[in-house]
Structures are given as structure tokens and as C-alpha cells.
N, C-alpha and C positions, 0 to 999 in steps of 0.2 A: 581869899575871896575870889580868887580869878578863876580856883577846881570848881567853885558852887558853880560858876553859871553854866559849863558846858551840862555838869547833871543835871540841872532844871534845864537845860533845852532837851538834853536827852529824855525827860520827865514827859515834855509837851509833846514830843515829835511822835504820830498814830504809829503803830505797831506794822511792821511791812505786814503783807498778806499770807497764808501758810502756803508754803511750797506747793501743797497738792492741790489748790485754786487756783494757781497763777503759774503760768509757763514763764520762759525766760523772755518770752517776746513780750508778756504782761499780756494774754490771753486769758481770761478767766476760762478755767477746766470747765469747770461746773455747766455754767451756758452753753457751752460748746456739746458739753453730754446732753442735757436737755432736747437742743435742737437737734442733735442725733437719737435718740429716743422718739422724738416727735417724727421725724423722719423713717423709721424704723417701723413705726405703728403706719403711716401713708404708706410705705411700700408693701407692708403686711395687707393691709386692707383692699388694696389694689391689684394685688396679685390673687385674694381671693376671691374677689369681684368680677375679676377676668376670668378665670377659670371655672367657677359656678356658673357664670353667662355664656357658656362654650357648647350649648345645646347645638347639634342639627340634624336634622333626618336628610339622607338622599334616598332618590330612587333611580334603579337605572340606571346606576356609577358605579357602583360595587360589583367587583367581579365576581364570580360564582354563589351571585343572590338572581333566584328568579325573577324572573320581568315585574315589574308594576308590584313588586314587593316592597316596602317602605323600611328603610333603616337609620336607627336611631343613634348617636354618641353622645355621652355626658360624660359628665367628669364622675359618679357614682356608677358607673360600669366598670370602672378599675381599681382594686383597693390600692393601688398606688397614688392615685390623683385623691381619693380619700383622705387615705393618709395626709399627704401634702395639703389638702383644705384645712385638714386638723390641727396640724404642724403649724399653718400659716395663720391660722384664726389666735393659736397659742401666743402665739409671737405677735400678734397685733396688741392681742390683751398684756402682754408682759411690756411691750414699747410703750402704751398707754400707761399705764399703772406705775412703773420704776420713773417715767418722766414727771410726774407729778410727786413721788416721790425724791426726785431730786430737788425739785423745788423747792418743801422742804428743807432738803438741805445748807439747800442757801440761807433760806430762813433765820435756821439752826445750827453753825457751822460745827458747833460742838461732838455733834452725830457725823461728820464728812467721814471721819475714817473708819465708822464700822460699817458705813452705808458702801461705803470704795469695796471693803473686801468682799461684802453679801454680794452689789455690782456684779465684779471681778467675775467670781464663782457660777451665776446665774446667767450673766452674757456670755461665757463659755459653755452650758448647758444649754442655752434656745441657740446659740450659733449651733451645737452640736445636732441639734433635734433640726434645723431648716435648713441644714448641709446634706443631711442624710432625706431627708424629705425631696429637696433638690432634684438628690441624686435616684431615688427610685422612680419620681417621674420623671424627670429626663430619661430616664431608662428607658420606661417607657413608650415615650413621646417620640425618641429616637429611631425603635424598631416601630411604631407609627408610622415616619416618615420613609425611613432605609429599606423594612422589611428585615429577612434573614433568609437567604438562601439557603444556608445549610441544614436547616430544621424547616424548609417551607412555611416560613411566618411570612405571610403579604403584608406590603405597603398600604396604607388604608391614606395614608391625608392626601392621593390624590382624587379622590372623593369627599373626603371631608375637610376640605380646604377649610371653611371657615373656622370648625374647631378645631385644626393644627394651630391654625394662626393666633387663636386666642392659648391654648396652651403652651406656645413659644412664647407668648408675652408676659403667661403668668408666670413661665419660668426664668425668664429676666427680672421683672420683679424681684422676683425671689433670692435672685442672685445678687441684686444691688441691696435685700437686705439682710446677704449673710457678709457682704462686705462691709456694711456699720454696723453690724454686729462685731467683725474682729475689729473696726476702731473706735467701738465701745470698751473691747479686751484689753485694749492698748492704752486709751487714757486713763482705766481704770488700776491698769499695773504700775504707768508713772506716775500716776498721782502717789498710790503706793511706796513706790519706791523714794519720792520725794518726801512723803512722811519718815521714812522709816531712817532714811537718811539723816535728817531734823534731828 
């Protein structure tokens, strides 16, 4: 009589939570990815907001433009900053879409470990696409700033101060969200890994 009662307490007592929702600090993964997703789509959104609003014309700043000549910068004057709009709009839509999609999740814990791998795979594909996006406007945005002496490429953002300034912002942006991007990679692999472990 005395075996029964620890198996009926064992019977009563809720089931701990699966390894890939709960850290060992009792974090739920899950919320933590969401609000990184949601976060993901805000700096997505932001960085293309900035850089689409980056118009400005000077006159009379630009070196070898004739007098009372008017000149123009946007971000569609370079298929790099293009690009980079592209890349960024993509990634706003993806941090949108997988965050409500985790929801879901939660909803449904049943689905967590095929929803972790698609994750996994996908956050490594838009991290790859707004790394390289990044990287071509900074490219950029860089000889903008620096010039190039050896091939005669001039500085231009001491003229167009205001849209350097807005293209250095979109490209921090961008930058803080190819970093929740890899710690979208990273919760998504120990979640993983804590399944698999299981």
C-alpha cells in the first residue's frame, strides 16, 4: 500500500515543460523568440523608413557641378541602397509573419519542433540576405563618406550631410537586426538541440 501512493502523486504532479520552451533559468524560449521577431520586424521597418526618407537636393556644394545647378540623392540612385530596401522590406515581412507564427506555437506545442527546424533554416537565410545587403550599402555609403583616391571616386556626404546621416542610421538599423537575427539562430538551435537530446 505504501508503493501506491508515491504512483498516484507521481500520477497528479503536471508534466515539467519540454526542454526546447524552457531554459534552465525557467525562461520560456518561445516568448523570448516572439518578442525577438517582433523586434526584428521594428528594426526592419525602421531602417527602411530611414533610408526611403533620405531624399536631398543641394546646390552649390558639390564640387565639379556648375553653379545654380540643383542635385539630387536617394536611396534609388544606387542598386545597392535598392537592394538593401528590398532585403529590408523582406525581413520586415518575415519578422512579421514567423512572430505570429510562433504564437501559434505556443498555442499548439505539438508543432514546436518542426516550427524550430523551418525557424532554424529561415533565420539563417534572411540573416544571410540582410548581412549581405548590409554589406553592399555600407559599401557604399562608405566611399560616400571616405571617397577613393586611387580610382578618383569623390566624397559626396560633405554635401549631402543630411542623406549620409539618414543612410548611416538605416544602416545600424540593419545592423541590430542582423544581430537578432543570429539570436533568433541560436535559440532556435538550442531549442533543437534540447529536443533532440530528450
Amino acid at each position: 500500500m505504501a508503493s501506491a501512493e508515491p504512483e498516484s502523486a507521481k500520477a497528479a504532479s503536471p508534466p515539467p515543460p519540454p526542454p526546447s520552451t524552457a531554459a534552465s533559468g525557467g525562461v520560456n524560449l518561445f516568448v523570448v523568440d516572439i518578442g525577438l521577431r517582433f523586434l526584428l520586424f521594428a528594426a526592419a521597418v525602421s531602417s527602411v523608413v530611414v533610408i526611403v526618407t533620405s531624399k536631398q537636393t543641394v546646390v552649390n556644394k558639390l564640387r565639379g557641378v556648375p553653379p545654380g545647378f540643383p542635385v539630387q540623392a536617394k536611396f534609388d540612385h544606387s542598386p545597392a541602397f535598392i537592394y538593401f530596401v528590398a532585403a529590408l522590406s523582406l525581413a520586415a515581412l518575415y519578422g512579421l509573419v514567423t512572430a505570429l507564427a510562433s504564437v501559434s506555437v505556443i498555442a499548439k506545442p505539438n508543432l514546436s519542433t518542426k516550427f524550430l527546424l523551418h525557424f532554424a533554416v529561415w533565420d539563417t537565410f534572411i540573416l544571410g540576405v540582410v548581412a549581405s545587403a548590409t554589406g553592399a550599402a555600407g559599401g557604399v555609403a562608405y566611399i560616400g563618406l571616405k571617397g577613393n583616391l586611387h580610382v578618383r571616386w569623390d566624397k559626396v556626404c560633405y554635401a549631402f550631410d543630411k542623406f549620409c546621416r539618414h543612410v548611416g542610421g538605416a544602416l545600424a538599423a540593419s545592423l541590430f537586426a542582423s544581430v537578432v537575427l543570429v539570436l533568433l539562430v541560436w535559440i532556435s538551435i538550442i531549442s533543437l538541440h534540447a529536443r533532440i537530446r530528450k
